[in-house]
C-alpha positions, 0 to 999 in steps of 0.5 A: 478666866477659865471654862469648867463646862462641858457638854454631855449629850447636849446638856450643857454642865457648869462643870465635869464633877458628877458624885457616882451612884451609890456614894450620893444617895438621893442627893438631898442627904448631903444637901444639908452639908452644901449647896449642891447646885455646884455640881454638874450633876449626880447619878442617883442611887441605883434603882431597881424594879421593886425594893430590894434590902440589899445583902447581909452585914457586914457590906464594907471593908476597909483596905489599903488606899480603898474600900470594898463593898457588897451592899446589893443594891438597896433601894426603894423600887423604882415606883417610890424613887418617884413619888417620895425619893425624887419630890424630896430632890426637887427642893434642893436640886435644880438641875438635871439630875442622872437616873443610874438603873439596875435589873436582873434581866432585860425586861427589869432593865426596860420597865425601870426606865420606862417608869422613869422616863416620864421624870422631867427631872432626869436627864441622863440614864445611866444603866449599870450592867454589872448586875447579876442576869438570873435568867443566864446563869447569874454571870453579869450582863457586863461580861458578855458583849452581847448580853450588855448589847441586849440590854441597850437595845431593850432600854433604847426602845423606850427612852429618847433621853441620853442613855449611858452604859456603865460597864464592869471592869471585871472582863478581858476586853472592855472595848468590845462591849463599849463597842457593842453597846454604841452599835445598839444605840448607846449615847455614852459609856460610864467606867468603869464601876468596882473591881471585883476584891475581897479581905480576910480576917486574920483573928476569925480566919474568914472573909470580912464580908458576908457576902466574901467578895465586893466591889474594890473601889478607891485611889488604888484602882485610878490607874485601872480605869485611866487605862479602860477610858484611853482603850475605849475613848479610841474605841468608840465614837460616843462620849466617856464619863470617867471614874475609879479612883478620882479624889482630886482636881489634878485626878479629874483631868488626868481622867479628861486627856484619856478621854473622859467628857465628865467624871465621876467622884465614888468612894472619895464622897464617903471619906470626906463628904465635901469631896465634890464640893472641894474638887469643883473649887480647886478645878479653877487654880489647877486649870490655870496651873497647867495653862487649860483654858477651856476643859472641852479643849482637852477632853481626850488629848493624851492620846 
């Protein structure tokens, strides 16, 4: 008999398999597909300050062994995820869920999770730094160690929850701002989020998406994020949630040996949205294939 759970930040998971932000909705969308108990969590749809439409159309394009994205962050605002989003969620999901927070300057940042802090249905937060800092020249929060370092120090004071920083891939050492992010309180690090990519159109000579560029994610970018979860793993001294790329069980602990306590499923949910559901069935059989009795004993031992 194997053991699927792991410990992120004191909350013990059935199991590591968490659907990414953006790729699972509110949940309750795809709990008319399964029962989605079976997971060990999910990061919830990006919420912001106030609603936000999101950006033009076309937002999505299909590339070789991925997909791009710009869809901007569409959400209610954080006050209906509260009082419609997160009520709707109670009846299907018992189990703590993780709230994935976005902003475009520090005091978004901190207002966002202060409002949702009171939740008792949240867990974790998870605050996406890939987001565009209006008051720094529009240049992401994830690409300067020290901005990333402003906004954990700014969530950290309102918030006694677990608080993860998802951090961008689109830089030049990713370990500096893990490393940063842990000196100003981080409980954890997510990543890595998109990869920055575009696609033209060969019949109108423009790019297929209106915003031109978006975020690459899909199997292509695996190797990527395996390589930034080994860097950062021996970086700092607290918790990865591993993601970029993960379609199978054999991808989740490949994402475990390089460092990854849980792992995050993205783009693979809007190929097959039984993804998560599959991956936590196959995990069992895999362990046993490759002789891992418990997956806590193998969190980080390729290195």
């Amino acid at each position: 008999m194997v053991d699927t759970r792991v410990n992120l930040s004191g909350i013990i998971l059935d199991n590591p398999i968490i659907p990414a932000s953006g790729t699972f909705g509110f949940g309750y969308e795809f709990a008319d597909l399964y029962d989605i108990n079976c997971l060990g969590t999910f990061s919830f749809k990006g919420t912001t300050k106030d609603a936000r439409f999101g950006n033009p159309t076309p937002r999505i394009a299909e590339c070789d062994a991925g997909m791009i994205n710009a869809v901007g962050l569409q959400n209610p605002g954080v006050e209906k995820v509260i009082s419609e989003e997160l009520p709707k969620l109670k009846k299907c999901f018992n189990k703590k869920v993780m709230a994935n927070v976005s902003g475009f300057s520090v005091e978004d940042y901190a207002y966002t999770v202060e409002k949702l802090d009171g939740e008792d249905q949240i867990g974790w937060f998870e605050v996406n730094v890939s987001c565009p800092n209006v008051h720094g020249g529009g240049m992401s929060f994830g690409t300067s160690a020290k901005a990333a370092a402003e906004v954990t120090a700014a969530v950290r004071k309102v918030t006694k929850k677990p608080l993860y920083i998802k951090l961008s891939p689109n830089v030049t050492d990713i370990t500096e701002i893990a490393k940063a992010c842990e000196v100003e309180g981080a409980d954890g690090i997510s990543l890595i989020n998109t990869l920055l990519g575009m696609r033209i159109d060969l019949k109108t000579k423009k790019p297929v998406i209106a915003n031109k560029m978006g975020g690459f994610s899909g199997p292509a970018i695996k190797p990527v994020a395996l390589r930034m979860v080994y860097q950062v793993y021996d970086a700092v001294k607290i918790p990865l949630i591993g993601m970029g790329g993960i379609a199978t069980a054999e991808d989740v602990i490949e994402m475990m040996l390089a460092g990854a306590t849980a792992v995050e499923v993205g783009a693979e949910n809007l190929v097959n949205p039984f993804a998560c559901r599959d991956i936590i069935e196959a995990l069992p059989s895999v362990m046993e294939k490759y002789n891992i009795k418990s997956l806590n004993e193998i969190i980080g031992g390729a290195h």
